[in-house]
C-alpha positions as a printed NumPy array, in Angstrom:
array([[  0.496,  26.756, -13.041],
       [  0.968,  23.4  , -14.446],
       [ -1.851,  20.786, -12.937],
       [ -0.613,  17.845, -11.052],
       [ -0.567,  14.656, -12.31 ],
       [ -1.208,  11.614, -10.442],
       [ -0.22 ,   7.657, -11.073],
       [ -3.344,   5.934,  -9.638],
       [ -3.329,   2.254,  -8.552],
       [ -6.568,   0.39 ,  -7.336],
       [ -6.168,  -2.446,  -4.775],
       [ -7.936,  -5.276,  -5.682],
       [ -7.872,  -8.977,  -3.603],
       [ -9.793, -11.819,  -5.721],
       [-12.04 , -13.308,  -2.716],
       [-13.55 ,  -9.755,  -2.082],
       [-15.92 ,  -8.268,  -4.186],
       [-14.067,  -7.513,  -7.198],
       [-17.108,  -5.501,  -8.943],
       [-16.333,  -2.646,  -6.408],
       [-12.967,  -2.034,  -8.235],
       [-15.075,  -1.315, -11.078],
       [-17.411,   1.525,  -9.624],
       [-14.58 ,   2.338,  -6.94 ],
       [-12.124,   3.243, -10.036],
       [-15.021,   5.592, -11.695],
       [-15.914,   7.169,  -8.659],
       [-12.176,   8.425,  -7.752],
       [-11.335,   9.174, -11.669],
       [-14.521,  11.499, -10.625],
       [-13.075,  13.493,  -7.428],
       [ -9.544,  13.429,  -9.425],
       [-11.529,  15.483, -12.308],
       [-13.325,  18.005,  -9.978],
       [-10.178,  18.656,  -8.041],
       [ -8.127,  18.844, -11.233],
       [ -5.946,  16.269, -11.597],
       [ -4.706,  14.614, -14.044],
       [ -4.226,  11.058, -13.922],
       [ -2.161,   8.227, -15.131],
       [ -3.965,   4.627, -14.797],
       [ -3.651,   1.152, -16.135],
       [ -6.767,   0.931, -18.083],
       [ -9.693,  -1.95 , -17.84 ],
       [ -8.115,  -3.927, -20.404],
       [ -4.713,  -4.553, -18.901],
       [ -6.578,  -5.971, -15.976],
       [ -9.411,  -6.907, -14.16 ],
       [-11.086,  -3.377, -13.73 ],
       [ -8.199,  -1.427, -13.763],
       [ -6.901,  -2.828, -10.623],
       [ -3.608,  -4.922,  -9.423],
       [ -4.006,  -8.051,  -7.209],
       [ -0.734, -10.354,  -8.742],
       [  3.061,  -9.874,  -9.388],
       [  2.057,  -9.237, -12.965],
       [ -0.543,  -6.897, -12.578],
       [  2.   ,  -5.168, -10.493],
       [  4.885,  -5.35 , -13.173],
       [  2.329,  -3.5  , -15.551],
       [  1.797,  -0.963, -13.124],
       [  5.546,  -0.208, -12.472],
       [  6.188,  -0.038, -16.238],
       [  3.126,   2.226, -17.111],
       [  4.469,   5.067, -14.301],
       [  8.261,   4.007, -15.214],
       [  7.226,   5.473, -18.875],
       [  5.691,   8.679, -17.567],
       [  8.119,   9.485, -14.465],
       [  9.025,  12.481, -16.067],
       [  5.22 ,  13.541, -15.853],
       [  4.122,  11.903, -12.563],
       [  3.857,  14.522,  -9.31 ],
       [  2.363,  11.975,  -7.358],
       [  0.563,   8.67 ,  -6.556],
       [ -2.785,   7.595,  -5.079],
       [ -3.322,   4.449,  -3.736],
       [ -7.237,   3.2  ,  -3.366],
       [ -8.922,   0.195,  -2.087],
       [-12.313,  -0.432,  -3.188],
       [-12.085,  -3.637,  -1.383],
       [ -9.339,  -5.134,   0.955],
       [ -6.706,  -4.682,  -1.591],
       [ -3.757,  -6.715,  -2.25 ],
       [ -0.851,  -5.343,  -0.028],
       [  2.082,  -6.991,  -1.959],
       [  0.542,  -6.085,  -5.483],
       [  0.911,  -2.32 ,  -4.21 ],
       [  3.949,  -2.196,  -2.434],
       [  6.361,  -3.81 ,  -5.088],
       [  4.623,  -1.333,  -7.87 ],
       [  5.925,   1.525,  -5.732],
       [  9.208,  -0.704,  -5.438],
       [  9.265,  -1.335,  -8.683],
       [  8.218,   2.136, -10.717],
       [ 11.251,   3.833,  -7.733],
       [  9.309,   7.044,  -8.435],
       [ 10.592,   8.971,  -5.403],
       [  6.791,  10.757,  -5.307],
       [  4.322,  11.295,  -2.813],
       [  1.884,   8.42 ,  -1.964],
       [ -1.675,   9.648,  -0.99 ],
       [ -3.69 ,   6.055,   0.728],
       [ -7.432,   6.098,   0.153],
       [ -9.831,   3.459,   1.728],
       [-13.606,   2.795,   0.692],
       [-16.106,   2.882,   3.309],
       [-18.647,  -0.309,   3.921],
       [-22.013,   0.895,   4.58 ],
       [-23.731,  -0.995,   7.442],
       [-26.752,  -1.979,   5.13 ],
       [-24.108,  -3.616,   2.249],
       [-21.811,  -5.628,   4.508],
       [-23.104,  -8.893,   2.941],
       [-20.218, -10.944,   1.315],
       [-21.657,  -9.866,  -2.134],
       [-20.98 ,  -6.129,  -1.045],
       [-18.624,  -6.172,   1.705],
       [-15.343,  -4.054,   0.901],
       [-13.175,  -4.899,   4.531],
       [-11.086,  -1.68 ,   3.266],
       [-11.074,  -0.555,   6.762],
       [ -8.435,  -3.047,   7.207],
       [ -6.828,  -3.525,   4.038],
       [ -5.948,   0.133,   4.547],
       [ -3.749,  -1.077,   7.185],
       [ -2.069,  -3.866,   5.547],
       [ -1.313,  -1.458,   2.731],
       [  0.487,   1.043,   5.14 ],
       [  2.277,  -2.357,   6.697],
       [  3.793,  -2.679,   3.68 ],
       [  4.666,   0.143,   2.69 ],
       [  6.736,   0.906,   5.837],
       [  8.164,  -2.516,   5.407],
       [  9.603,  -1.364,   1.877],
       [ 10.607,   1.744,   3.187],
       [  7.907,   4.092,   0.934],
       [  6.841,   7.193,   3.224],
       [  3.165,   7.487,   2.281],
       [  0.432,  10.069,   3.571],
       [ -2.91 ,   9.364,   5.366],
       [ -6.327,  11.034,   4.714],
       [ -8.084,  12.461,   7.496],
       [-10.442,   9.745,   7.615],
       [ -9.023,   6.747,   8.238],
       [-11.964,   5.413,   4.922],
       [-13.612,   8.163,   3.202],
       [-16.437,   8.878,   0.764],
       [-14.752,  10.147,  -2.925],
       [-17.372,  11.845,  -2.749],
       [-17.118,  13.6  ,   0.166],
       [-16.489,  17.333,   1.039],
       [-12.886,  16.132,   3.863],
       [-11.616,  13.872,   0.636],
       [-11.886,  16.817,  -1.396],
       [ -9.496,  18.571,   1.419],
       [ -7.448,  15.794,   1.245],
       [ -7.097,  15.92 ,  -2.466],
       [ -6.384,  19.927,  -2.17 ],
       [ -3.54 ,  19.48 ,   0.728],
       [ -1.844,  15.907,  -1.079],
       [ -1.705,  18.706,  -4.69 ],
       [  0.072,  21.285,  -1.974],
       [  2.433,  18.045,  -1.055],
       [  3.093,  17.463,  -4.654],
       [  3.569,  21.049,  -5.966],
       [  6.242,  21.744,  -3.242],
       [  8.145,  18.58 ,  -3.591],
       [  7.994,  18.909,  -7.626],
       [  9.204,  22.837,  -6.81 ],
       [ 11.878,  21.85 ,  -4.522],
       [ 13.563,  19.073,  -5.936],
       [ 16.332,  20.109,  -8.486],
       [ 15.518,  23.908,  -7.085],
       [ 18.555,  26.244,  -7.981],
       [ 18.71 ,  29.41 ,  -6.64 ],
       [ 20.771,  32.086,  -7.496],
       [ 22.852,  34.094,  -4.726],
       [ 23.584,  37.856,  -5.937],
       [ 26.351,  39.403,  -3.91 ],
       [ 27.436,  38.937,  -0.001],
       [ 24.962,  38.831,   2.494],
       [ 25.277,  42.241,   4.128],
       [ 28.205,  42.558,   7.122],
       [ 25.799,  43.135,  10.077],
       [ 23.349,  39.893,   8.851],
       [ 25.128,  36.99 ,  10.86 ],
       [ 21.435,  35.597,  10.918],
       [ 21.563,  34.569,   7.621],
       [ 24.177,  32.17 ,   7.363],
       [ 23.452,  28.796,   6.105],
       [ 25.308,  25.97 ,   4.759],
       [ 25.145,  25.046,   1.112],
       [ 26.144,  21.619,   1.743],
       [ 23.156,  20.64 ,   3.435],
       [ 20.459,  22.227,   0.902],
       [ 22.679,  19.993,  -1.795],
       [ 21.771,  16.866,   0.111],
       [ 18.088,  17.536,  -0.469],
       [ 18.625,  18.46 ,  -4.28 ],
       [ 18.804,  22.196,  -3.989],
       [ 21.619,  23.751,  -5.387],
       [ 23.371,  27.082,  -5.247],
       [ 24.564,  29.106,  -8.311],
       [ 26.734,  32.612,  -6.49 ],
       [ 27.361,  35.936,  -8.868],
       [ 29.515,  38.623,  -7.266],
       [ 27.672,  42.59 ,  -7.58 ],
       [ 31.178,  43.207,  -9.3  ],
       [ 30.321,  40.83 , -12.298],
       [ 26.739,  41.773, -12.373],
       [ 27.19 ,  45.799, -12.846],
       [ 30.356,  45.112, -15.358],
       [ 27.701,  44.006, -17.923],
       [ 25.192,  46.419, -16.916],
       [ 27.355,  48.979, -17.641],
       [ 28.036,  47.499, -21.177],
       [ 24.423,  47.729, -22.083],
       [ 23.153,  50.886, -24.03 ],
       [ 20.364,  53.029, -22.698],
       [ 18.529,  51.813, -26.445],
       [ 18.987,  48.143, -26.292],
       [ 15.334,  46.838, -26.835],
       [ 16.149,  44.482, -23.773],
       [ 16.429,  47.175, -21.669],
       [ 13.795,  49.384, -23.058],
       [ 11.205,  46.517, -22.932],
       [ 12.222,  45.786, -18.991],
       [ 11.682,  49.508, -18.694],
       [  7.938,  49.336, -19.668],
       [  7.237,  46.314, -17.925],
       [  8.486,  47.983, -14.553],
       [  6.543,  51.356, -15.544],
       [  3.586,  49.101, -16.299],
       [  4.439,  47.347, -12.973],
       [  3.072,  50.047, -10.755],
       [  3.045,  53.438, -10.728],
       [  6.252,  55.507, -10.649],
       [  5.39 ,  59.078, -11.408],
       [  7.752,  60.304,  -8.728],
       [ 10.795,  58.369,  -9.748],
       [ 13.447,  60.073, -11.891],
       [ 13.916,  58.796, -15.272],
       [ 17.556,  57.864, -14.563],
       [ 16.795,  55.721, -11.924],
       [ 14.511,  53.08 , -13.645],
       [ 16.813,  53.344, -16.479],
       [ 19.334,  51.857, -14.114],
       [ 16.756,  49.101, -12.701],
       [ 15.805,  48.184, -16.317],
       [ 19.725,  47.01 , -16.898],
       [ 19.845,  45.885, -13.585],
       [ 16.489,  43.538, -14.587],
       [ 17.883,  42.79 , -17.72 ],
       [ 21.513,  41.39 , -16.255],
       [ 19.337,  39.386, -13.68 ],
       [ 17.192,  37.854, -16.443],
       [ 20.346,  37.031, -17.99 ],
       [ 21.82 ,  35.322, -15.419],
       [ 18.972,  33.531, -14.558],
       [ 18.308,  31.968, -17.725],
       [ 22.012,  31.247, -18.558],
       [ 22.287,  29.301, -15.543],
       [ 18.846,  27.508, -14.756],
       [ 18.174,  29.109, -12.153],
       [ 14.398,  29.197, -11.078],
       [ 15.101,  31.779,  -7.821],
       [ 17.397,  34.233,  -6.476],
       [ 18.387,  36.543,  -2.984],
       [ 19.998,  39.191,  -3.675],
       [ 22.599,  41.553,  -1.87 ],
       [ 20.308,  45.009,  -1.361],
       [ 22.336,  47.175,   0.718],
       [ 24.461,  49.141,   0.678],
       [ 26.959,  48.71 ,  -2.04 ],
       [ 24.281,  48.226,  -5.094],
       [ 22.83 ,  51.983,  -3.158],
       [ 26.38 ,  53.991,  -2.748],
       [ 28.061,  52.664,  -6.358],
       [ 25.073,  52.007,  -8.581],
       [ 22.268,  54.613,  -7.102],
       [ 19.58 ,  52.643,  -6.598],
       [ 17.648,  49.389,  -4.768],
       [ 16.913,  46.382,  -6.856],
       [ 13.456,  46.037,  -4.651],
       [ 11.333,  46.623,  -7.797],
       [ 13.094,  43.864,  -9.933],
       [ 12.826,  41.247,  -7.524],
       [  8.963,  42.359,  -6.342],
       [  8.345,  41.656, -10.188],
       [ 10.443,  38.337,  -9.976],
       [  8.255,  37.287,  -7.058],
       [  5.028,  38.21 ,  -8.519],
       [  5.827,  35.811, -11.164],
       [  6.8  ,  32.934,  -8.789],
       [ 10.282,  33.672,  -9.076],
       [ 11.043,  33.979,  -5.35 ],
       [ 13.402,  36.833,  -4.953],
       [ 14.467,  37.575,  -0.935],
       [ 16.149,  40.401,   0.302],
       [ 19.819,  40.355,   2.041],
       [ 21.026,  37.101,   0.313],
       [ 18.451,  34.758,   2.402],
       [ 18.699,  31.748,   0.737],
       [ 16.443,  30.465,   3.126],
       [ 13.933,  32.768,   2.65 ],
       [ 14.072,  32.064,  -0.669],
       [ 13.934,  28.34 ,  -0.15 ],
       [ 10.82 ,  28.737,   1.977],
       [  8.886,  31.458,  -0.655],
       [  9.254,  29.167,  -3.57 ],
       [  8.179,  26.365,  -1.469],
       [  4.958,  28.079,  -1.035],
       [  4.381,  29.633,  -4.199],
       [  4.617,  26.482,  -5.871],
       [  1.923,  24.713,  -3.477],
       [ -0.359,  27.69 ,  -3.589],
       [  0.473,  28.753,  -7.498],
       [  0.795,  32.37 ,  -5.531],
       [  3.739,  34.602,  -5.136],
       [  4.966,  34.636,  -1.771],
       [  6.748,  37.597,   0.367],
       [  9.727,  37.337,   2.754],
       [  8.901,  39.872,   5.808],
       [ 10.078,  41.024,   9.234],
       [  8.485,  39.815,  12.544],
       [  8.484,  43.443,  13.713],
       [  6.629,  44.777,  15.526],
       [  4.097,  44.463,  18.456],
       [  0.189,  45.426,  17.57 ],
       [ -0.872,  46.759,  20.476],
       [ -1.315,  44.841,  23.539],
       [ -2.765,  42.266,  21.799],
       [ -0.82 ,  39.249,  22.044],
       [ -2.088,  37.42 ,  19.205],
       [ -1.222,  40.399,  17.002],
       [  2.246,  41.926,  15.27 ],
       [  3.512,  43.816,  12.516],
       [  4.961,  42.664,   9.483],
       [  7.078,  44.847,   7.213],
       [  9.779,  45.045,   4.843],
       [ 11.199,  48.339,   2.788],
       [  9.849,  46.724,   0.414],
       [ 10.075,  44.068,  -2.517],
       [  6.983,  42.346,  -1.695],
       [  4.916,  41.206,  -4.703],
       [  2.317,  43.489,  -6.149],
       [ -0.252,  40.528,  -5.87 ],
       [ -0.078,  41.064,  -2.12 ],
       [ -0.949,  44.776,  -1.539],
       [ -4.431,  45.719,  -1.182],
       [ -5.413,  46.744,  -5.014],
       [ -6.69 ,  50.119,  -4.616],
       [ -7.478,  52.985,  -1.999],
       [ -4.815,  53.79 ,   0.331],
       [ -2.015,  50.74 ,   0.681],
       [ -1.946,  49.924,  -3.292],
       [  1.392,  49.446,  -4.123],
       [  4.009,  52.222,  -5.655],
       [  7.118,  53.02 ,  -6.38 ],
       [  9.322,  54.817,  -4.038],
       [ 12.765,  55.484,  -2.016],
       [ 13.588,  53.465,   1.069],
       [ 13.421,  55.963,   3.768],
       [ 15.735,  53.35 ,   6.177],
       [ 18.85 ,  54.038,   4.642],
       [ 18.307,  56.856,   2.422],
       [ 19.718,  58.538,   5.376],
       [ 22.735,  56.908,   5.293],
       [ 23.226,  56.693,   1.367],
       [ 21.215,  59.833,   0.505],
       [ 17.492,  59.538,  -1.055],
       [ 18.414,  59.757,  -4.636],
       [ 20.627,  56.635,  -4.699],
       [ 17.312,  54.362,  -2.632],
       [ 14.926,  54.711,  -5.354],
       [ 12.965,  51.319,  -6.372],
       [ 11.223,  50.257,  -3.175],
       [  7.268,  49.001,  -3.686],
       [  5.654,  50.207,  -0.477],
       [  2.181,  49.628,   0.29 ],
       [ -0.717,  47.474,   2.432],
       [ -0.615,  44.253,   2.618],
       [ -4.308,  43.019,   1.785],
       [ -6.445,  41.304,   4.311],
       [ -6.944,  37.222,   3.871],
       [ -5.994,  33.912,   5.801],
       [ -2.104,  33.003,   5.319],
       [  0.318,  30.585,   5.9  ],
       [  3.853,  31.165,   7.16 ],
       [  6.931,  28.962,   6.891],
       [ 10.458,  29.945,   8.041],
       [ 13.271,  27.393,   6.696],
       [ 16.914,  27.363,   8.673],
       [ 19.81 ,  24.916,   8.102],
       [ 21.534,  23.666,  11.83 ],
       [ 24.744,  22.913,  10.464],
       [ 26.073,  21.872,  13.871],
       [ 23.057,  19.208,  14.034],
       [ 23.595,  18.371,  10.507],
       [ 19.725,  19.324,   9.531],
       [ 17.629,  21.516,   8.306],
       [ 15.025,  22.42 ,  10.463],
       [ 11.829,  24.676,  10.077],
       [  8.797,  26.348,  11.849],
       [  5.298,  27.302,   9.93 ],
       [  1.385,  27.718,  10.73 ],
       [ -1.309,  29.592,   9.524],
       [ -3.001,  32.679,  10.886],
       [ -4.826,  35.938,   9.181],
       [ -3.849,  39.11 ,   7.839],
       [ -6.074,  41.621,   9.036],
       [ -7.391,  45.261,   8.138],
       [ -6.634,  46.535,  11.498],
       [ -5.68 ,  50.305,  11.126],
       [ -1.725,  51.195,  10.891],
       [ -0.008,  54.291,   9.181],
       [  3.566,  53.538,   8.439],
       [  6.051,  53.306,   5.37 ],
       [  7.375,  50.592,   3.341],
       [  5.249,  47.294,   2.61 ],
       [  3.843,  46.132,   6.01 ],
       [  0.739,  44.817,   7.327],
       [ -1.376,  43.421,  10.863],
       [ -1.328,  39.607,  11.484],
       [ -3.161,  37.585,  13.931],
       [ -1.872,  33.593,  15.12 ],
       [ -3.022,  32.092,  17.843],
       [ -0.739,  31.838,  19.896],
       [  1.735,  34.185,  18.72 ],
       [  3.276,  34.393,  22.069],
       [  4.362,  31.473,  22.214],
       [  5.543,  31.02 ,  18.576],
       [  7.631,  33.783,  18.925],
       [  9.232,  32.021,  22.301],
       [ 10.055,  28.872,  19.957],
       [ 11.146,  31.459,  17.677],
       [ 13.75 ,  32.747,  19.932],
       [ 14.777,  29.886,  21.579],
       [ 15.618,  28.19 ,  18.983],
       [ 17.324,  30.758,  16.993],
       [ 15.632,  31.355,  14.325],
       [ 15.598,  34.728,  12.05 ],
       [ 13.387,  37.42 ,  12.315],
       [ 12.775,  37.032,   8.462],
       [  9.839,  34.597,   7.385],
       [  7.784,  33.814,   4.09 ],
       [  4.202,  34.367,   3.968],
       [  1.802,  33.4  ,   1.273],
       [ -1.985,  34.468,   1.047],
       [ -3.182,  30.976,   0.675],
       [ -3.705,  28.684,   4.372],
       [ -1.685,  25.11 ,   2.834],
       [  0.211,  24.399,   6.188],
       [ -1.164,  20.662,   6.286],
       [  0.483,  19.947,   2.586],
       [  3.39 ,  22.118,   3.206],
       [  4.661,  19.948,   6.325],
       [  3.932,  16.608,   4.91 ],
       [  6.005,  17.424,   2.178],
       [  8.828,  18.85 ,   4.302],
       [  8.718,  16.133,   7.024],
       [  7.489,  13.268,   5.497],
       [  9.212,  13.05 ,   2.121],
       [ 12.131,  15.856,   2.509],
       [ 13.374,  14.806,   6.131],
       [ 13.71 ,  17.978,   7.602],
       [ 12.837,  19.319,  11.464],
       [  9.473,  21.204,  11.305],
       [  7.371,  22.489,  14.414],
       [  3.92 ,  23.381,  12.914],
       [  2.332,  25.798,  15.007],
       [ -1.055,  25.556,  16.097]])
């Protein structure tokens, strides 16, 4: 995945010790390096040290990130001493960057408060943030109000402000592509277009009619198709499924590749049941496990908002994420459930070997209806054991908002014997998420992602998207 890059500024204010803007600027280029970052910085020579204290220092500032705003994910401010509050806020103003802030104070040490050594960051911190809300700039906090580069918590906050970045640079200019109707019976997963436009994410829709006329123009010998059909065999294993049917789910593939790069689009959800099953003969769960394995977010049933929320996370984590069913109790344990879907979860999720890896089979929910030979292409397995973070995105059109829920809990090996792609999850909790769930009607569908990134996930949804989120905790 492609590192984040950060614009750094260091806060300087003549009258305090200026040599700490000097060390202060090495010492954060440092952490930026370990966590890997790359960053964008006016260099010693501009100024004094790096650092902005004037109008003019910040003028050089705006125009060094106005030239790379096409490469910029993100911006952290740090004070080595006070800082100058103006200096910082108009070269946000200026450089209009529409990125993430991340504020960083140095802390004094009790044994260097000395006016040679004294850095009074502690409350320059707060002028900074004055400012900022004064010009309107949403910024983000570290734990600590000052904090050692150094430190293990700044290296958290580093990690959670990348999971900030990733989403936002993931989400903005996001266009997902909606195959088909949602399916009759699925009033739950209505949304509204208009409101996913207003935060830059845009809608491209295909009818299944369009789709299958140019699969049915493609030859069985098209290299296309034949090179889709080895990457699906080479996918996972398929020994039981005819030779006809992944024929039809390599054209299928192919037409959705198509599509998706003719359009731009970077995600799709896609109509499963039951017309692809009674008039084309098979599911598309394989394709879009593959697409999601690749960070392609593909959800089931035309949830845009699924989708939405699985790319959100796959970009902040760099690790495919899988849209799943609430389903089931575990037990009588009330911080347990079920999670299951028939299934296009991502092969990355499964457990990789023993019983639970992942293979190809029918999907034993509606063969019954549509017959088993027309549901081949499901990816059934175990969903492996590791923390994870959940995030379920819904638009409120009669609020005018969209509005979301997400927390972190732990996938578990706790036994179960079922079909399809499922799996045991603990939260703490759970009981009364799924009350919030409920009453305020959410859908039983939600992304997960093997990765726990809740922190950077909601400051970049609240803080710099505007939406509605309840994290869970």
């Amino acid at each position: 995945m492609k590192p984040v890059t950060l614009g750094m500024i260091v806060g300087n204010r003549g009258f305090f010790p200026a040599h700490l803007c000097e060390k202060g600027r090495v010492a954060i280029l440092e952490s930026l390096a370990k966590a890997g970052f790359k960053v964008i910085a006016l260099d010693p020579r501009e100024t004094k040290f790096g650092s902005i204290e004037s109008l003019s220092d910040a003028r050089k500032c705006a125009d060094l990130f106005d030239k790379h705003r096409n490469a910029m994910d993100g911006i952290l401010v740090t004070l080595p001493n006070f800082g100058d509050e103006r200096a910082v806020a108009n070269a946000l103003r200026w450089a209009n960057l529409r990125a993430p802030v991340l504020i960083h104070a140095f802390p004094d040490a009790p044994a260097t408060m000395t006016i040679a050594d004294r850095r009074d960051s502690f409350c320059g911190k707060m002028s900074v943030c004055n400012n900022l809300r004064q010009y309107g700039i949403p910024f983000t906090l570290t734990r600590l109000h000052t904090v050692d580069p150094k430190s293990d918590s700044f290296q958290q906050d580093l990690a959670d402000f990348a999971v900030t970045c990733r989403v936002l640079r993931g989400l903005r200019n996001l266009r997902i592509g909606a195959l088909g109707a949602r399916p009759t019976a699925f009033n739950t997963v209505r949304y509204s277009e208009k409101l996913l436009e207003q935060s830059g994410i845009s809608i491209e829709t295909l009818d299944l009619f369009e789709l299958f006329g140019w699969v049915g123009k493609m030859k069985d010998n098209e290299k296309p198709v034949q090179a889709k059909l080895a990457a699906i065999r080479g996918y996972v294993a398929a020994r039981n499924i005819p030779a006809e049917a992944l024929l039809k789910m390599a054209k299928f593939g192919v037409a959705v590749d198509n599509w998706m790069e003719k359009t731009g689009l970077n995600a799709t959800a896609i109509q499963c049941w039951t017309a692809m099953e009674e008039f084309f003969g098979v599911v598309p769960c394989a394709l879009m496990s593959m697409m999601s394995n690749m960070l392609r977010s593909s959800a089931c049933e035309v949830d845009i908002m699924g989708t939405v929320a699985m790319y959100a996370m796959a970009q902040g984590s760099g690790r495919p994420s899988a849209l799943v069913d609430w389903n089931n109790n575990y037990g009588d344990d009330p911080d347990k459930g079920v999670i299951f879907h028939c299934s296009n979860l991502p092969k990355d999720i499964f457990v990789e070997a023993g019983e639970g890896r992942p293979v190809m089979d029918y999907q034993e929910i509606i063969a019954g209806t549509v017959g088993k030979a027309n549901t081949y292409g499901t990816v059934v397995g175990r969903v492996k054991a590791a923390p994870f973070t959940y995030l379920r995105l819904s638009t409120n059109d009669v609020a005018g908002r969209i509005h979301a829920y997400l927390g972190e809990g732990e996938l578990t090996d706790d036994p179960l014997k079922t079909f399809g792609g499922y799996g045991v999850c603990r939260i703490p909790n759970f009981q009364r998420l799924l009350a919030y769930i409920c009453e305020n009607g959410f859908e039983h569908h939600v992304a997960v992602n093997p990765t726990r990134m809740a922190a950077g996930v909601n400051e970049a949804l609240v803080k710099y998207l505007g939406w509605d989120v309840h994290h869970h905790a």
